[in-house]
DRENTORKOL-3810 file (N, C-alpha, C; in nm, 4 decimals):
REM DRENTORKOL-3810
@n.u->-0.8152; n.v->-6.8262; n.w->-2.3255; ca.u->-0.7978; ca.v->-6.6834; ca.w->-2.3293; c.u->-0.8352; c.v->-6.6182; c.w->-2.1963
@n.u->-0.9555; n.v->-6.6689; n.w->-2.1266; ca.u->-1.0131; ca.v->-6.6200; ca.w->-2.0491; c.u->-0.8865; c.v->-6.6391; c.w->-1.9226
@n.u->-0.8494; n.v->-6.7581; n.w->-1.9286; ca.u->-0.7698; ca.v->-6.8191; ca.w->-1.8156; c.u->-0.5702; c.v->-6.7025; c.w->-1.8344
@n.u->-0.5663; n.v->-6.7224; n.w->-1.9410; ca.u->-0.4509; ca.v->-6.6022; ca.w->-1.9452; c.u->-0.4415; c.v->-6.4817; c.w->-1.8929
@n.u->-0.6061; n.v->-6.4033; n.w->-1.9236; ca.u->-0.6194; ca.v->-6.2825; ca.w->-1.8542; c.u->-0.5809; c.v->-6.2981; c.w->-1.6963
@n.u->-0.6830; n.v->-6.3915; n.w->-1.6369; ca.u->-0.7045; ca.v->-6.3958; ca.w->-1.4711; c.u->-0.5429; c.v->-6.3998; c.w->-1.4482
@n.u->-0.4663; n.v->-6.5022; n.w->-1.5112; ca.u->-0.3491; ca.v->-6.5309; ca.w->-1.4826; c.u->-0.2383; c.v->-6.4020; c.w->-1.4779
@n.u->-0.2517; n.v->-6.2681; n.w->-1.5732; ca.u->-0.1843; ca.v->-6.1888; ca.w->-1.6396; c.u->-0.2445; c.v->-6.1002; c.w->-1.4879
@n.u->-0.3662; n.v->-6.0490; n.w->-1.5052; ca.u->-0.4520; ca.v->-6.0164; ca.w->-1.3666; c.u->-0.3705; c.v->-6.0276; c.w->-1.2621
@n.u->-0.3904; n.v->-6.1164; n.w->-1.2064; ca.u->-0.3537; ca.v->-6.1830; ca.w->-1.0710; c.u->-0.2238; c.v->-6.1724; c.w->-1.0372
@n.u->-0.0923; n.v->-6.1689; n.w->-1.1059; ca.u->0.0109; ca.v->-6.1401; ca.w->-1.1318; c.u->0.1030; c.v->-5.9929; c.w->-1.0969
@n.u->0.0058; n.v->-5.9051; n.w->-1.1451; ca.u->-0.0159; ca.v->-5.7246; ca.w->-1.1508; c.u->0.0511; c.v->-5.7360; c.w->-0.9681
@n.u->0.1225; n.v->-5.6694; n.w->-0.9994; ca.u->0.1517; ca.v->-5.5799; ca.w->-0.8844; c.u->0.0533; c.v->-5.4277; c.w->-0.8657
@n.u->-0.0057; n.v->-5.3958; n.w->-0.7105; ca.u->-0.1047; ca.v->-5.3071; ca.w->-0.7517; c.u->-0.0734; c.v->-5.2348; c.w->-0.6390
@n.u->0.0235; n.v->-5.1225; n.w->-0.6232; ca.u->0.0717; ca.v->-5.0827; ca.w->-0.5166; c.u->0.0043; c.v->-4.9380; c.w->-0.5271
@n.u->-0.0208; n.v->-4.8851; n.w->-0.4114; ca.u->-0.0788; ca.v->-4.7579; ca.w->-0.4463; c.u->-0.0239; c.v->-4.6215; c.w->-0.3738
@n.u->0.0855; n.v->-4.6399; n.w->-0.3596; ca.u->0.2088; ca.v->-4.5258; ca.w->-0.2751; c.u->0.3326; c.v->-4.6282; c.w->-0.3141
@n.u->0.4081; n.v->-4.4694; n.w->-0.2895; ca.u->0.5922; ca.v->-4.5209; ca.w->-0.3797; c.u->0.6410; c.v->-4.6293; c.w->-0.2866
@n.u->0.7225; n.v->-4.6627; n.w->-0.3002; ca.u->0.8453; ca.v->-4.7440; ca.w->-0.2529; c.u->0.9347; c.v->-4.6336; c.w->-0.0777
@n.u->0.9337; n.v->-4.5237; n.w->-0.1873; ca.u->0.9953; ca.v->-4.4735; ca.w->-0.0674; c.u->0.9201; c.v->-4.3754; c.w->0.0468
@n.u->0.7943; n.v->-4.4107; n.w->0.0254; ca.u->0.6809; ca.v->-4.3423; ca.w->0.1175; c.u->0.6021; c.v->-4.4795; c.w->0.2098
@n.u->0.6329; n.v->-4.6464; n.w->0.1746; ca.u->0.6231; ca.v->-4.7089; ca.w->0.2280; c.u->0.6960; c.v->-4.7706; c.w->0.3246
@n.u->0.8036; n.v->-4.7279; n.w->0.2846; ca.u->0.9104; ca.v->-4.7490; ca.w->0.3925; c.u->0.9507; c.v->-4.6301; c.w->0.4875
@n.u->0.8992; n.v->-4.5546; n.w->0.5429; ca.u->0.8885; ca.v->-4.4310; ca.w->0.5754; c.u->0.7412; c.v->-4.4602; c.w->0.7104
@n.u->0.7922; n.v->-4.3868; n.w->0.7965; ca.u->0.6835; ca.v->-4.3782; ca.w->0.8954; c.u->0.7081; c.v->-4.3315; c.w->0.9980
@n.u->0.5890; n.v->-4.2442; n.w->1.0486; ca.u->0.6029; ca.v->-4.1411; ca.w->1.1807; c.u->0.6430; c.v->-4.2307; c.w->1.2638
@n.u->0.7544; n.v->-4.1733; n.w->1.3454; ca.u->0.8208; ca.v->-4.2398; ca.w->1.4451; c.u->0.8288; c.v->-4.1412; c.w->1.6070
@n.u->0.7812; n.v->-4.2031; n.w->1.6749; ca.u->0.8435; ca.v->-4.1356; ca.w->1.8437; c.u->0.6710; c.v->-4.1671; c.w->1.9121
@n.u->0.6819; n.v->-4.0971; n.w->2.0505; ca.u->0.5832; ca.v->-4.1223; ca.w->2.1399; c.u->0.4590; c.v->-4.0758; c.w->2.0740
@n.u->0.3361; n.v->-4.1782; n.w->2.1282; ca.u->0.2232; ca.v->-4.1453; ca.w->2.0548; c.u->0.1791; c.v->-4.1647; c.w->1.8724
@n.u->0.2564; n.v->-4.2209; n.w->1.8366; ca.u->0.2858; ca.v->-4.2561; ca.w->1.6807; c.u->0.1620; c.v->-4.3625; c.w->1.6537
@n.u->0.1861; n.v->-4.4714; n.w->1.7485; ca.u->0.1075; ca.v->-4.6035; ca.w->1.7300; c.u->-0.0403; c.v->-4.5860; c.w->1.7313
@n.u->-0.0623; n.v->-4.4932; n.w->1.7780; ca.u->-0.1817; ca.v->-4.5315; ca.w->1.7994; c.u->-0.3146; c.v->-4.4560; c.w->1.7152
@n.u->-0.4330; n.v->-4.5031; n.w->1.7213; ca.u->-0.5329; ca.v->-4.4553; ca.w->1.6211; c.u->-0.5802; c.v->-4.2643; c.w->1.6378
@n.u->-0.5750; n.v->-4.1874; n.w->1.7468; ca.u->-0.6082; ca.v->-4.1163; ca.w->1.8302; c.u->-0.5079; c.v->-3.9957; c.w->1.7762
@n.u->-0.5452; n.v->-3.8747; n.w->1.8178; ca.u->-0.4781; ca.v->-3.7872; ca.w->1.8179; c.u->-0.4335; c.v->-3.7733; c.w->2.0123
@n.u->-0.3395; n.v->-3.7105; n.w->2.0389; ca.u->-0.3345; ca.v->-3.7564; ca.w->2.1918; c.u->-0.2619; c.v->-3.5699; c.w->2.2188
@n.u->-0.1728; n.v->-3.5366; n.w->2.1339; ca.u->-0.1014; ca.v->-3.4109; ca.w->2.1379; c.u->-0.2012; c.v->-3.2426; c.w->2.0796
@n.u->-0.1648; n.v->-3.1628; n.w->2.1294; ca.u->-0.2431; ca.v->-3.0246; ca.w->2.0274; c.u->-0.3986; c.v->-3.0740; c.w->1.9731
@n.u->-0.4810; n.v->-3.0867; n.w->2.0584; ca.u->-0.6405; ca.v->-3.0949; ca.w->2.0814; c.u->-0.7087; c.v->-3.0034; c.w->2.1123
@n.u->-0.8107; n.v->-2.8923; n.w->2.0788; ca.u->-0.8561; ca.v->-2.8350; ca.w->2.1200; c.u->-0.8911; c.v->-2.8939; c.w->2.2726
@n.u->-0.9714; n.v->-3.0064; n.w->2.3149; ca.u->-1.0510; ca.v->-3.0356; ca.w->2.3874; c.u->-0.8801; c.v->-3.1689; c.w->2.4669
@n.u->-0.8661; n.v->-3.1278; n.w->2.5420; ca.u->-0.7285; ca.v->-3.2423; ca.w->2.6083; c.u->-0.7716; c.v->-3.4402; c.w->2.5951
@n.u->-0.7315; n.v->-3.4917; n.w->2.5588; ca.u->-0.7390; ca.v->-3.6027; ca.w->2.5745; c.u->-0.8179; c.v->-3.6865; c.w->2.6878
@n.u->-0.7565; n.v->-3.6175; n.w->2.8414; ca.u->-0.7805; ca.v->-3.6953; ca.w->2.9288; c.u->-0.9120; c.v->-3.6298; c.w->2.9818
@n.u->-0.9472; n.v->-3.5579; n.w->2.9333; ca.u->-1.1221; ca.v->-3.5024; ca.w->2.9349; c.u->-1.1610; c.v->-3.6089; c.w->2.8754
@n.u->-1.1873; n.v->-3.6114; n.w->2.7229; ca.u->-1.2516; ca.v->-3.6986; ca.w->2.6758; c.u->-1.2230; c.v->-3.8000; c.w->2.7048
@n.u->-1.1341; n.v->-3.9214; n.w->2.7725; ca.u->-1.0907; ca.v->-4.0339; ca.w->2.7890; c.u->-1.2029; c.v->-4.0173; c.w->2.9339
@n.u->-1.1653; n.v->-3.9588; n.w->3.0539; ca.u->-1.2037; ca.v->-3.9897; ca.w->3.1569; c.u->-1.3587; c.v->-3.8937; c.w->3.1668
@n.u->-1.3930; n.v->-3.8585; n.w->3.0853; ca.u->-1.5340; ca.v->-3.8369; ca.w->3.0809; c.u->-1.6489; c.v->-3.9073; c.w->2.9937
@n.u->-1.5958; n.v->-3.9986; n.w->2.9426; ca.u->-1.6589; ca.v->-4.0996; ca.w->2.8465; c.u->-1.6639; c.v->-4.2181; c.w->2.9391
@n.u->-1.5530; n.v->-4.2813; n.w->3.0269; ca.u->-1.5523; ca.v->-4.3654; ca.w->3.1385; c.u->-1.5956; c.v->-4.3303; c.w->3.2363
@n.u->-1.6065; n.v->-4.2254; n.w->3.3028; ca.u->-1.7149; ca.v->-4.1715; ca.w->3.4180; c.u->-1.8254; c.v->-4.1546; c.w->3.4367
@n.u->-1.8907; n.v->-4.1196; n.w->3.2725; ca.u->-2.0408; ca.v->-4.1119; ca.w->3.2117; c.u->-2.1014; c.v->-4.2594; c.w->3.2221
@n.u->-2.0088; n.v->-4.3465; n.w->3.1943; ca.u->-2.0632; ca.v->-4.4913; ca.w->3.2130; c.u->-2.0778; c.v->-4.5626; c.w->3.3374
@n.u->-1.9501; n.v->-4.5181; n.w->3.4412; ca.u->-1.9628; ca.v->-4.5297; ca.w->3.5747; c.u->-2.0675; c.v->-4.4782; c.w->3.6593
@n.u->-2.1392; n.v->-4.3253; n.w->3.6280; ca.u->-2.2075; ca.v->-4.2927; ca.w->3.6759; c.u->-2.3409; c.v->-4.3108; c.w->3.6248
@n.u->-2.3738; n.v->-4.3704; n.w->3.5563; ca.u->-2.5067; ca.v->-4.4317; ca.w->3.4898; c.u->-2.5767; c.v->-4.4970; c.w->3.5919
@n.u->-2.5297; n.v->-4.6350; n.w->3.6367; ca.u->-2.6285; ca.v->-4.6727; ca.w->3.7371; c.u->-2.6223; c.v->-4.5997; c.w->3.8498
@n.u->-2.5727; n.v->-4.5510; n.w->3.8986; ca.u->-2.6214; ca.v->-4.4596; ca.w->3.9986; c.u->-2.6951; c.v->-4.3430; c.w->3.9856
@n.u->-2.6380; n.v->-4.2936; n.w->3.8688; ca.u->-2.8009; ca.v->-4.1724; ca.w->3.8220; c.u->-2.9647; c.v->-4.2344; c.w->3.8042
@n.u->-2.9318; n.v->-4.3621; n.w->3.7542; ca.u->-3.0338; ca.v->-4.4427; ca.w->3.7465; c.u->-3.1175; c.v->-4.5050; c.w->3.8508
@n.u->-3.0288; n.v->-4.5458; n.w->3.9646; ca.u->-3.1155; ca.v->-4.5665; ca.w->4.0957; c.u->-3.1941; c.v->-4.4820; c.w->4.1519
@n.u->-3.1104; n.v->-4.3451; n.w->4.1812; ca.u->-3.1052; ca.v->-4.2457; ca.w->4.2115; c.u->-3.2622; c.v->-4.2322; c.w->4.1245
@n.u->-3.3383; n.v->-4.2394; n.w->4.0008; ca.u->-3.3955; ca.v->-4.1874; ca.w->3.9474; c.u->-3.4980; c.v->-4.2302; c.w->3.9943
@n.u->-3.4933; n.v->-4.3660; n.w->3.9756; ca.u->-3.6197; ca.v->-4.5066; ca.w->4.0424; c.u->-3.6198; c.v->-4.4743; c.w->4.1906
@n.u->-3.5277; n.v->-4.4187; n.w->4.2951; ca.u->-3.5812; ca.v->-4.4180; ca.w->4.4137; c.u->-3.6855; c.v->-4.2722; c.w->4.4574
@n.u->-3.6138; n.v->-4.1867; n.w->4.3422; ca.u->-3.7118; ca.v->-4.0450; ca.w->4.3299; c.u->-3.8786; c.v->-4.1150; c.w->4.3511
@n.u->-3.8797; n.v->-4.1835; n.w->4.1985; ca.u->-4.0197; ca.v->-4.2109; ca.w->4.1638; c.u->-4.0824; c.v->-4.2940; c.w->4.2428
@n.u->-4.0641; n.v->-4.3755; n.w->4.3455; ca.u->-4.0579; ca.v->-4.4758; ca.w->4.3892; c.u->-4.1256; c.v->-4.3667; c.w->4.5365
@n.u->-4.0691; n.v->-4.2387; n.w->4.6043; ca.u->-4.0789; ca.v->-4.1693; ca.w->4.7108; c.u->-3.9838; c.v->-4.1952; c.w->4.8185
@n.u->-3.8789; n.v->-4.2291; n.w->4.7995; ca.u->-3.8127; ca.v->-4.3344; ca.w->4.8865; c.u->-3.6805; c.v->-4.1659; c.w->4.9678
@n.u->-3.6954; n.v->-4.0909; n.w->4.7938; ca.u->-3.5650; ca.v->-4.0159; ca.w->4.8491; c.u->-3.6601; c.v->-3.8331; c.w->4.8450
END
């Protein structure tokens, strides 16, 4: 009995959107990807190239900090 269920179970199709909403999908530039890239309050290439610049400029804020303390500058 037990083994019929799993079997009956396992079987189930378990779809959870139509047929014709799966075959369907935003199409054109910028589609693929995870991101919003278009109509942002804040532009894209702010946040892109200020998240990579913040990291670029780390060790050098950082030397910069140690040579303060250090008396050097």
């Amino acid at each position: 009995m037990l083994r019929q269920q799993l079997v009956r179970f396992s079987t189930r199709r378990a779809f959870s959107s139509t047929i014709k909403k799966q075959s369907h999908f935003e199409e054109g530039v910028y589609s693929n990807i995870p991101v919003k890239v278009k109509n942002r309050k804040i532009p894209y290439g702010w946040v892109h190239f200020g998240f990579f610049g913040a990291g670029f400029l780390f060790p050098f804020v950082a030397c910069l900090v140690q040579q303060k303390k250090q008396g050097l500058i």
